[in-house]
N, C-alpha and C positions, 0 to 999 in steps of 0.2 A: 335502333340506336342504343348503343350500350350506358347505361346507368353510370360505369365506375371505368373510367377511361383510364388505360396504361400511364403513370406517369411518367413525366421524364427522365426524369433521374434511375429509371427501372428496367430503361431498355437498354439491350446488351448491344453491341459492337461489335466488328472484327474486322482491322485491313487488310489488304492482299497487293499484290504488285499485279500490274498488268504487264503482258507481252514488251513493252516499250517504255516500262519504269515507274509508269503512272500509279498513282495511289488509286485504290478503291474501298472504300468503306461499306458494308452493309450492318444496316441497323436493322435488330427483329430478332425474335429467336431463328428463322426460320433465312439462310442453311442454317444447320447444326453444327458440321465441321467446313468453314469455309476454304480452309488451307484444301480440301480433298478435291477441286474445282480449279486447276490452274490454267492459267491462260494459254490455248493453245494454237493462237493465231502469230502467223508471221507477218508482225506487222514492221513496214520502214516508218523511217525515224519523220516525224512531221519536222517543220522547218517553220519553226515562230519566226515574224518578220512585226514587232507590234513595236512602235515608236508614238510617244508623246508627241505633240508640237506646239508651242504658247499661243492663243488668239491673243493677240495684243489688245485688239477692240473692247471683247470682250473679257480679258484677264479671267481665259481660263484653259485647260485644257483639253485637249482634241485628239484621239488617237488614232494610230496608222494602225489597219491588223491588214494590209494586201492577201496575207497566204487564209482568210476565210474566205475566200471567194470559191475555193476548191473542198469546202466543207460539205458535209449530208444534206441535199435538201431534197424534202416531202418523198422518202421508201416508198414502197408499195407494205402490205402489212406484213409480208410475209419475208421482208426484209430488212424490218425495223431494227436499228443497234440500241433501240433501249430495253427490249425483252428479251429476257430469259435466253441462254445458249440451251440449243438441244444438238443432236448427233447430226441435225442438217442443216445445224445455222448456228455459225458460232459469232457471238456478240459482244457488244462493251462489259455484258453481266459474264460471266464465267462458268454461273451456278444457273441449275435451270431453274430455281424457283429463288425467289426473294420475298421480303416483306417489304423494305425503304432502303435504296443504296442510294449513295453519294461519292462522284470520282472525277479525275481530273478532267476537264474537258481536251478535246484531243485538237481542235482548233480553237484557243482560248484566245480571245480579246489583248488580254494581256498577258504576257510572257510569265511563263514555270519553267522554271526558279529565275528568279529575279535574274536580270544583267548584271555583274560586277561594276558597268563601268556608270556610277551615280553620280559622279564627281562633273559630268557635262554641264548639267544645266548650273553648277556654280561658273564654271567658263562661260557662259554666255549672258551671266546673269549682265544687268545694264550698275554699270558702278553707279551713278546718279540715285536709283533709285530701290534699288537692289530687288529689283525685281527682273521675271527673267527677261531679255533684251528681243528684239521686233521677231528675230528669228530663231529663238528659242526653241529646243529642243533634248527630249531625255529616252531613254530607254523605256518601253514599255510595262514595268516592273509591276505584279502581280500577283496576282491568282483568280481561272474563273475555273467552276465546280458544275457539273449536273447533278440534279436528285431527281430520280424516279422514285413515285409519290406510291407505284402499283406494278405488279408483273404486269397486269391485265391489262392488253393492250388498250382493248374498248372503253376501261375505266374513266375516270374524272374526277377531279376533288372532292367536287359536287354529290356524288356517291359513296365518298369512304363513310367509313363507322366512324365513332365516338377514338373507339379505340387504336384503327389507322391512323387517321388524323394526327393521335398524340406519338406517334413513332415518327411522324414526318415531324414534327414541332420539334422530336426529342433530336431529329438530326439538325433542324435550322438552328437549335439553340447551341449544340455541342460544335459544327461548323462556325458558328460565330464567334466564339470562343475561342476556339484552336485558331481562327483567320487571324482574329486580334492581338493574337499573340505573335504574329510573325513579324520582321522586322520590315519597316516600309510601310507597312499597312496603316491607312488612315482612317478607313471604313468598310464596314462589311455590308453588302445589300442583298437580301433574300427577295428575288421575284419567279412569277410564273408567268408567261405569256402563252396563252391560250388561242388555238384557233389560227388556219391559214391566214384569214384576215389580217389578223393582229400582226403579222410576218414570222410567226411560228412556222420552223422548218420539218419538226418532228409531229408527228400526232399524238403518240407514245405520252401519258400523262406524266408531265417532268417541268421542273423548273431549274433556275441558277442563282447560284450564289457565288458574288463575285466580292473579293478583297482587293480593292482601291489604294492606291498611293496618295492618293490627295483625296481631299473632302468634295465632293459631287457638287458644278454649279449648283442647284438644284437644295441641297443642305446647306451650303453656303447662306444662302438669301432666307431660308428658315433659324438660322443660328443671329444673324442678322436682326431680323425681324423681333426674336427674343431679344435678345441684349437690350435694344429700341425701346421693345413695352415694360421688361424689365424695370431700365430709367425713369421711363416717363409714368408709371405708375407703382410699381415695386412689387408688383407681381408677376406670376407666372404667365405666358400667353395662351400656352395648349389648355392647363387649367379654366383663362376664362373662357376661351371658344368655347371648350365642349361646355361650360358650366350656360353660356347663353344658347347653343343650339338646344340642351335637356330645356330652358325657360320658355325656348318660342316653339318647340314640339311640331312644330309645323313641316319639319323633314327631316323628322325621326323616323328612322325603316324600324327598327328593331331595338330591345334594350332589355339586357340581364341583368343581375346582380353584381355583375363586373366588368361589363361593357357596353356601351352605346353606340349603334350603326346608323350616320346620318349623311343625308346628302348637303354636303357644303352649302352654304349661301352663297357662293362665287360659282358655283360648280363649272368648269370648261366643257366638259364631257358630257353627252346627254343621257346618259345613266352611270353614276359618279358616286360611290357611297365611300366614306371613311368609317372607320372603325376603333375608337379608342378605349383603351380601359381607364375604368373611373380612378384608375390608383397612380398618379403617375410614374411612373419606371423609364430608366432612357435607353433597355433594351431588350431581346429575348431572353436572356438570361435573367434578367431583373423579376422577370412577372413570376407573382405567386402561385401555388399550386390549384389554389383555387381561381384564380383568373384564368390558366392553363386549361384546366378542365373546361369550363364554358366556353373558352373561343372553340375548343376541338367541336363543341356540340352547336355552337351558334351559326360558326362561319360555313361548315357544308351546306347548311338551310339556306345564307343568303347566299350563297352560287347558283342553289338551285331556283332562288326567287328570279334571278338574272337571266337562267335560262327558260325561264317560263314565260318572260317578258313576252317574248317574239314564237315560242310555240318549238326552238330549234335552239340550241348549242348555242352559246353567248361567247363571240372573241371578247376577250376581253385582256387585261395587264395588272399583276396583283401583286403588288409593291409592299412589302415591308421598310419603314422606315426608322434606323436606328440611329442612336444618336452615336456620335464618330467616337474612335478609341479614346480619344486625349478630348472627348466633353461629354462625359457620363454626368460629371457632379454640375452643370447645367441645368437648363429650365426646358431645352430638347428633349422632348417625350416619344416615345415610342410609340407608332400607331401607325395601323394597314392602308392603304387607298386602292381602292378594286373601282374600275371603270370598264364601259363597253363603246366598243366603235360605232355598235349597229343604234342608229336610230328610229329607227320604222323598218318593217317586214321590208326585205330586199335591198334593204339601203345603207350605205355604212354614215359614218363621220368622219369624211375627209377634209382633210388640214385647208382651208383657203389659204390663197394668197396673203393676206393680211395676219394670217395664225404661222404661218410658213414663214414668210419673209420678216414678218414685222414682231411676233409670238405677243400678238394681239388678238384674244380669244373671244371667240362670241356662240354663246347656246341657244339652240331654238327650242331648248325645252327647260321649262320653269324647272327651277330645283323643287319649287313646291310639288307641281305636278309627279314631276319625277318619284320622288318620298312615294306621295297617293299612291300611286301606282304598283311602286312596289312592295307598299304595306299591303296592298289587295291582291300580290301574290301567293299564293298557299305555297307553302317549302314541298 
């Protein structure tokens, strides 16, 4: 593990077009000249079909993407489009070797570049309440991104260096950045989903990052929640959580000098840790150099405590949570949630009826136990 991890702000850049128009970015020194690697596939034009549409029950939205149904699932390795193009396999990547690229997804969720036609859902909105009406509806407006983390196919987070690590951070944080700058964008989400399990289509070690038009149920009810404790006490909420989880120690995984990895006291998941820095920040870009440094060193360690659990590869889903473009100056803190499906050797965590239907959750493993367990893993 490298002592003096690449910073952010130090890693170089270059984008390139792809065959079909798409942006690709590789971060690294490594190509050297990226222009000399140009896309040499004849690719037709995919056919975005992603539409919005209002739950009314719920007051939220819901998107249509029909045309991923005809997207990549599970290559063989030797036909993977997140490695490296060589002379008998020509890929997403152009260049035959990389350090960390990032590029547009070629079946995204949500439509690139945005629809012109915005002006829908004020046509449907419900005059009464100005909100959108039963059968609301908008254009899919967007952007979703892959980052391969490794050329290496076989790789995993779990195994990068000190120094890797910070060229993938130096892309999540510049990605987020450039996403929040674009017009429409409400929030930017960095995740990785791990493992066929998890419904990971690629093995190829990559995650996404997607730019949102609206603020995510999901952040919603955490924005919420602030405001609430905010009132009702006049402080911060992220603040006290983590300040009572550091008091009751009792499912504390891990903790540096600028982060603390703990299994919730609600935990849904039966191996469930959060990860927050002691300094609150409401995004990637916010964290200091020296918080930077130690997550690149801390968080490989607890992948690998995760995948130790069970003796085998941990599915698992590794969520960055950032606070939305228009509420940085907020009490929404920045901080990781990595969870795994698998509960016991051969066994996953499948959603009941009651967690399905109702998003009524129940754990058959103590968050305490959980902590134990994998404080007694060796990284």
């Amino acid at each position: 593990m490298s002592s003096v991890p690449t910073t952010v702000s130090s890693v170089p850049k270059a984008t390139v077009a792809l065959a079909d128009g798409r942006a690709l970015t590789y971060f690294g020194a490594i190509p050297k000249r990226p222009a000399d690697y140009p896309d040499r596939r004849q690719l037709p034009a995919t056919g975005v079909q992603s539409e919005e549409r209002w739950d009314s029950l719920l007051s939220e939205w819901v998107v249509i993407a029909s045309h991923r149904q005809d997207r990549t699932f599970q290559p063989a390795a030797d036909a993977c489009p997140l490695c490296p193009s060589s002379a008998g396999s020509l890929t997403e990547i152009p260049a035959p070797e990389y350090e960390v690229v990032v590029f547009e997804n070629r079946f995204p969720t949500l439509a690139t570049p945005a629809p012109p036609a915005q002006s829908a859902v004020a046509r449907s909105n419900d005059d009464r309440t100005g909100q959108p009406g039963l059968l609301a509806s908008r254009p899919g407006a967007g952007r979703c991104e892959v980052i391969c983390f490794s050329q290496d196919h076989s790789a995993s987070f779990a195994g990068l260096s000190a120094d890797q690590a910070a060229t993938v951070m130096a892309a999540w944080v510049d990605r987020s950045v450039e996403l929040a700058r674009v017009p429409g964008v409400e929030q930017v989400y960095c995740f990785e989903n791990r493992g066929a399990e998890i419904g990971a289509t690629l093995a190829h070690p990559h995650g996404q990052i997607y730019a949102y038009p609206s603020i995510t149920p999901r952040t919603e009810r955490m924005l919420a929640a602030c405001a609430s404790y905010r009132r009702d006490t006049g402080r911060g909420l992220f603040d006290d959580l983590l300040a009572a989880e550091q008091a009751a120690g009792s499912r504390i995984v891990l903790t540096g000098s600028h982060w603390t990895a703990f299994v919730p006291f609600a935990a849904r998941w039966p191996y469930e840790v959060h990860l927050y820095p002691h300094r609150r920040v409401p995004d990637l870009a916010a964290l200091p150099p020296a918080a930077t440094t130690e997550f690149c060193e801390l968080y490989p360690g607890l992948l690998r405590r995760f995948d130790r659990l069970f003796d085998a590869p941990a599915p698992y889903v590794s969520a960055w949570h950032q606070a939305p473009v228009r509420h940085r100056d907020g009490d929404f803190a920045l901080h990781l949630e990595l969870f795994t499906v698998r509960r016991a050797p051969g066994k996953l965590k499948y959603l009941a009826g009651t967690e399905s239907g109702m998003g009524a959750f129940a754990n058959d493993i103590t968050p305490e136990a959980a902590a134990s367990r994998l404080r007694a893993m060796r990284e």
